[in-house]
N, C-alpha and C positions, 0 to 999 in steps of 0.2 A: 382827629382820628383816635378811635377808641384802643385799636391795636396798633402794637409797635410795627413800623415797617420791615424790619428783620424777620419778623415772625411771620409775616405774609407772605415774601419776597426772598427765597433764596438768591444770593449772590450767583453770578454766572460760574466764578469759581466751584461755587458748591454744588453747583448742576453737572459742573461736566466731571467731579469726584463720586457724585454719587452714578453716573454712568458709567464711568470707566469701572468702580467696583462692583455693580451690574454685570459687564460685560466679562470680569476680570471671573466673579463667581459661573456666569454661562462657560468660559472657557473651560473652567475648572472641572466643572460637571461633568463636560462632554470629555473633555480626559479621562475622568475617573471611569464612563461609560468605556470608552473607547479600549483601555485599560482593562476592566473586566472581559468584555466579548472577547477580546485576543487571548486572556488567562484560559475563558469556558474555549475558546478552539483548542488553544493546546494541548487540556486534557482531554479532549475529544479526540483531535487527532496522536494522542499516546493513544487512544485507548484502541483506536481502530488500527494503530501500529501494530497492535499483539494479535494472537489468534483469538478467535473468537468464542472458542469454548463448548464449539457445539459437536456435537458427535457427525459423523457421516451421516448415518441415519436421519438425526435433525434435521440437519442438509437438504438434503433430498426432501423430506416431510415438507420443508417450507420452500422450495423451491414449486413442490408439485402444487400447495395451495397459492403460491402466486400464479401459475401459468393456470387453476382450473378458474382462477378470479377474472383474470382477462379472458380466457375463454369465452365464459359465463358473460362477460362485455362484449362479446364480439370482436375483438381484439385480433391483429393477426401479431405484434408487437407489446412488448411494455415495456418501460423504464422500470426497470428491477431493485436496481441501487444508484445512490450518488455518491460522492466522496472528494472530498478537497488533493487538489492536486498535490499537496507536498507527500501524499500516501507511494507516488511513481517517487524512483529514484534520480531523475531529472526532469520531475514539478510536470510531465505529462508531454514535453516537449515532443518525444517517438511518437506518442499517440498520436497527438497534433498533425504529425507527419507523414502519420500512416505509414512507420520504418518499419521492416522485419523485424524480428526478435521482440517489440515493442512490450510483450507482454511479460519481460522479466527483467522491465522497470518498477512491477507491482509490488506493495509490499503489502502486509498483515493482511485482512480481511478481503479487500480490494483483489490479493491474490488467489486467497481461498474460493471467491466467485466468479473468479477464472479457471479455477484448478475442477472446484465442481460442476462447471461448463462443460472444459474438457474431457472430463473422465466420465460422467454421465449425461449430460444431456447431447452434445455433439454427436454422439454414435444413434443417437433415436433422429437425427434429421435437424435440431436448432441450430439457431445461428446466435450469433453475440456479435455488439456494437461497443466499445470503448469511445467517446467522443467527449472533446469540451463542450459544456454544455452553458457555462456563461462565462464573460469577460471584462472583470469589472475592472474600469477604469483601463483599457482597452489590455488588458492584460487577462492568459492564460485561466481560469479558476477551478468552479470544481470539474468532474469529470466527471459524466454519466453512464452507465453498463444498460443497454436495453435488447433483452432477449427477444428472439425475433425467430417465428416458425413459418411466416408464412410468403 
């Protein structure tokens, strides 16, 4: 043999060091992944915790070009907005349950697209849906707003 056997033939020892440090750096990754996406929700969800900075007027403007978009679809519905349930003040639970009062669990933006529901579109004939709209990991998550004329 022109080569040494060591140098062809890792030890079974060294097989199963160099996997576990394989497995030990995938771990690691998926942490540091896991770790970031939770950091980007949080400030996502501070950010939709505040108001949203638009005028009434805004409001309305972007309300009417969503409803003139589904129109234009054919549409007699649309999913308007989403929002991660820890936006309600018990993570969507009254929703879920379809309670009275349900809708002053909302807080920041979430509320604002209730409040401009209420105060302008309600009185021309729409309707609004509050629903969980997925369930991961058979749990609660976000929650969907979809406005509905027809």
């Amino acid at each position: 043999m022109t080569k040494n056997l060591d140098d062809l033939l890792p030890s079974a020892d060294e097989v199963m060091k160099k996997i576990a440090l394989a497995e030990s750096e995938k771990a690691a990754e998926a942490f540091r992944k896991h770790a970031a996406e939770e950091a980007q929700k949080k400030t996502e969800i501070e950010r939709l915790a505040g108001p949203s900075g638009l005028s009434e007027q805004e409001k309305i403007e972007l309300a009417a070009k969503v409803i003139r978009r589904a129109i234009d679809s054919g549409r007699m519905e649309m999913l308007v907005y989403r929002f991660p349930n820890q936006l309600c003040t018990d993570h969507g639970r009254a929703i879920n349950q379809r309670e009275p009062g349900w809708e002053k669990t909302l807080t920041g933006i979430p509320k604002e697209v209730y409040q401009l529901w209420y105060d302008y579109l309600r009185p021309r004939g729409y309707k609004i849906k509050f629903e969980i709209i997925d369930w991961p990991g058979g749990m609660p998550g976000d929650i969907g707003v979809t406005l509905v004329w027809g």
